[in-house]
N, C-alpha and C positions, 0 to 999 in steps of 0.2 A: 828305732823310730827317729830318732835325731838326725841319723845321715839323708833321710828321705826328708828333712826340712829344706834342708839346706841349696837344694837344687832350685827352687824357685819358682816360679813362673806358673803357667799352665800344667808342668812335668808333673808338681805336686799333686798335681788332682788325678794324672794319668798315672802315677804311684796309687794312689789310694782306690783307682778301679781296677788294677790289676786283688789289690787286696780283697776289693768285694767280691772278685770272682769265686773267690773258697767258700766252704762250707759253711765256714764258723760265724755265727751274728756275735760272737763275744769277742772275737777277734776284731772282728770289724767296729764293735763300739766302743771296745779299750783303744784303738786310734783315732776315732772318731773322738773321744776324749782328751786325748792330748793336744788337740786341736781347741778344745773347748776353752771359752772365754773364763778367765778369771786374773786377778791384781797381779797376780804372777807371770801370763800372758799376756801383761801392760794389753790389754783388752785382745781384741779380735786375731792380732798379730804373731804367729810361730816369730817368736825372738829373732832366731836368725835368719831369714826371709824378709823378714817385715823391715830391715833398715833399708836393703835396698831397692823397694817392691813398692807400687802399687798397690792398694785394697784389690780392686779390679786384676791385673797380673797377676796374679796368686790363684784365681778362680777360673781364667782362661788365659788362653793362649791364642784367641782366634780377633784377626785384625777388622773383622764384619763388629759395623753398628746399625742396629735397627732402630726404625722410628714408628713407633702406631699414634696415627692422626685415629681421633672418635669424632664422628660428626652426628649430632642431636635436632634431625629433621622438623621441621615442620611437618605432622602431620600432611596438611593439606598439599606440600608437595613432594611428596613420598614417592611417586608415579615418577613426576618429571624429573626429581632428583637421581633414578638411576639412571636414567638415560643422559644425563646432563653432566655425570662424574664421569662416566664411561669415555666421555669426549673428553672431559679435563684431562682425565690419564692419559688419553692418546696425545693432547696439546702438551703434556709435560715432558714425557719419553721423548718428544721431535726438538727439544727446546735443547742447542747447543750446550752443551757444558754440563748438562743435570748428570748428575749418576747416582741417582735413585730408582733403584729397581724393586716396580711393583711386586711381592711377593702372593697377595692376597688380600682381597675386599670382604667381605662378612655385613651382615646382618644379624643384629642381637635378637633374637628370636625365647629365648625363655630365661630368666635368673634378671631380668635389669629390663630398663625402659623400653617403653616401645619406637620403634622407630629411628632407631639408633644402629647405625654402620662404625665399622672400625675398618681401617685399612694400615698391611702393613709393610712396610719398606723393606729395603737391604742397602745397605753402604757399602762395599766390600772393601776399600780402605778405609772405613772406621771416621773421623773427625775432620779429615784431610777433604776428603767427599762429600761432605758436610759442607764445610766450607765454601766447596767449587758450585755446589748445585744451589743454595742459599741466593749467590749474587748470579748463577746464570738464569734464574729463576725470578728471581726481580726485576731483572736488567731486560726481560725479554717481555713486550708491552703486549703482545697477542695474548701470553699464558693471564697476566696480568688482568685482562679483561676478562677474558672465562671465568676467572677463579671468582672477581669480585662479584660477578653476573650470578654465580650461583652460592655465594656466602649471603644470597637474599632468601635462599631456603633454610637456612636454617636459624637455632635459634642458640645454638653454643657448639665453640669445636676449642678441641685440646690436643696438643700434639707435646709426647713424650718420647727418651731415646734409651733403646735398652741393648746391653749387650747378652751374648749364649754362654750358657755356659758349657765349660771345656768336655762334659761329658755328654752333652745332649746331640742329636742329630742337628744336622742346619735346615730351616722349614724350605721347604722344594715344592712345584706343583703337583699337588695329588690329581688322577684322572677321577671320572667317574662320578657317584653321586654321596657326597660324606657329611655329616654333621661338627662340629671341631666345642668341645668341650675347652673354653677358656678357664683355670681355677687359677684364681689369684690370693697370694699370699703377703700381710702386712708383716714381717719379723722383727724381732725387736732388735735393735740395733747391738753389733758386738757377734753375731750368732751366725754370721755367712759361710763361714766355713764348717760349722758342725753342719749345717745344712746341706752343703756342696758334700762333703764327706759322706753321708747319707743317701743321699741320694744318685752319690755316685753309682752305689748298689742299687738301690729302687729301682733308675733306669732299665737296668739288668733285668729285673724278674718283669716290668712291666713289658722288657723286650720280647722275653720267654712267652709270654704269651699270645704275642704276635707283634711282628719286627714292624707294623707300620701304625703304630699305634702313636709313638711319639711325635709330635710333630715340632715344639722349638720351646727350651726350655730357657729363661731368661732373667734379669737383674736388674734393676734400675739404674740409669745414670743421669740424666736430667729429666726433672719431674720432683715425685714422690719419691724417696728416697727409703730403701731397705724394704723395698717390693720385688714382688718374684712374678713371674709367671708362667705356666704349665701350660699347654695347648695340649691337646689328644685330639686324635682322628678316630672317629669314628662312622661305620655306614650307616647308625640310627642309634635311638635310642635304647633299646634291646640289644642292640648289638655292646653298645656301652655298661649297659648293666651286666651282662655275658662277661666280658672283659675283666670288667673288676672284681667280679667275683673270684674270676680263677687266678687274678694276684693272692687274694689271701690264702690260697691253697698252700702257698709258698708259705714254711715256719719264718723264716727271715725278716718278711714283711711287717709282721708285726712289731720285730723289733724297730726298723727305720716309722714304722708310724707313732710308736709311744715315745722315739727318743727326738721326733721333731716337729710335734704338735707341742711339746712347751715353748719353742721356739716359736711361736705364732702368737703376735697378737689380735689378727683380724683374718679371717679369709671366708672365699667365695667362689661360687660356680657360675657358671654363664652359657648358655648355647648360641650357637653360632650358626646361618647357614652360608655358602657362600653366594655375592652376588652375580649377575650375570658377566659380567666384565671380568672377574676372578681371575687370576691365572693357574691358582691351585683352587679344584672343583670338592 
């Protein structure tokens, strides 16, 4: 297990899915535990990784940063508010310099308020892109008046930026007509890796079930700190209850759900549907 520290980066986690792919959940949780925080693992850190690594580098390898802006409508302009973001997005994509690409817009529809859209970005160089789009986005006095024209609908917006982790799919546009189950997780700090390790496998059996089930699994980086977030597609409700059910078929499953609900100090579920401007349906 020690030789498989030492490689670093995103490798470690594409190590430890090759592991989950065997049979054994004992196997999988006695690495899963070497991993595990304690005084000895001067916290979250495999020793020999962790002096020249990144927290983040250790859990992916992939240079995409994501951003989800939530914006908390005014009821009374709920109507005018789709049609009036739908134009922002197109006045932002045309806006020199931006490389922010729209991934998907949603509507919170059941678990949280009403009236409440989340939208989410891709960066595909990470910080760098971030950068670029911030000041061509300021700089550009057209995008400028849309945005401030329609921050009269609402009544609070927050914008946070998360990275994927190394074992999950990257979110893509789904066609068709789907529901996207949000479940978000507060962990206690120290526990990312038991986590990642974990779920390296879950991925797995939840893939077994049906390969288009996952849609972007992710981490915090500015914002709230030692939050996760799980997306799932699915085409309804039934169809989501159907799904999960035939995870637990899987004996495995249960092991990753007893060994990282301690790991939790908060979590939550949310449905989503998408809005009309969407680019994954």
């Amino acid at each position: 297990m020690r030789g498989m520290a030492v490689v670093g980066g995103g490798r470690i986690l594409r190590a430890v899915v090759k592991l989950g792919q065997g049979n054994s959940g004992l196997l999988l949780q006695s690495f899963c535990r070497s991993l595990a925080t304690s005084p000895e693992q001067r916290g979250w850190l495999v020793p020999d990784v962790g002096k020249t690594a990144g927290h983040s580098s250790l859990i992916t390898d992939k240079p995409d940063l994501y951003e989800i802006v939530v914006d908390d409508v005014k009821p009374k302009h709920w109507q005018r508010y789709i049609k009036d973001k739908g134009t922002e997005m197109d006045a932002m994509s045309a806006v020199s310099g931006n490389r922010a690409d729209l991934v998907a817009s949603w509507k919170l529809v059941a678990g949280d308020v009403n009236f409440r859209a989340m939208h989410l970005f891709r960066y595909k160089e990470g910080f760098s892109d971030l950068d670029t789009t911030w000041k061509a986005l300021k700089d550009d006095n057209d995008y400028q008046q849309i945005t401030q024209a329609n921050r009269e609908m609402l009544s609070l917006q927050t914008t946070e930026h998360w990275k994927s982790f190394a074992f999950w799919p990257d979110p893509d546009s789904r066609p068709g007509q789907n529901i996207y189950d949000v479940r978000s997780y507060e962990i206690r700090p120290g526990n990312m890796y038991d986590w990642s390790c974990y779920w390296s496998k879950g991925i797995n059996i939840r893939k077994s079930v049906r390969q288009d089930i996952p849609y972007a699994g992710m981490f915090s980086q500015l914002g709230q700190l030692h939050m996760i977030y799980h997306i799932w597609c699915y085409t309804g409700l039934d169809d989501r209850k159907a799904c999960r059910q035939e995870g637990w078929k899987h004996p495995e499953w249960n092991v990753i759900v007893s060994n990282t609900v301690p790991l939790v100090k908060k979590m939550r579920t949310r449905i989503m549907e998408p809005l009309p401007f969407s680019p994954s349906k």
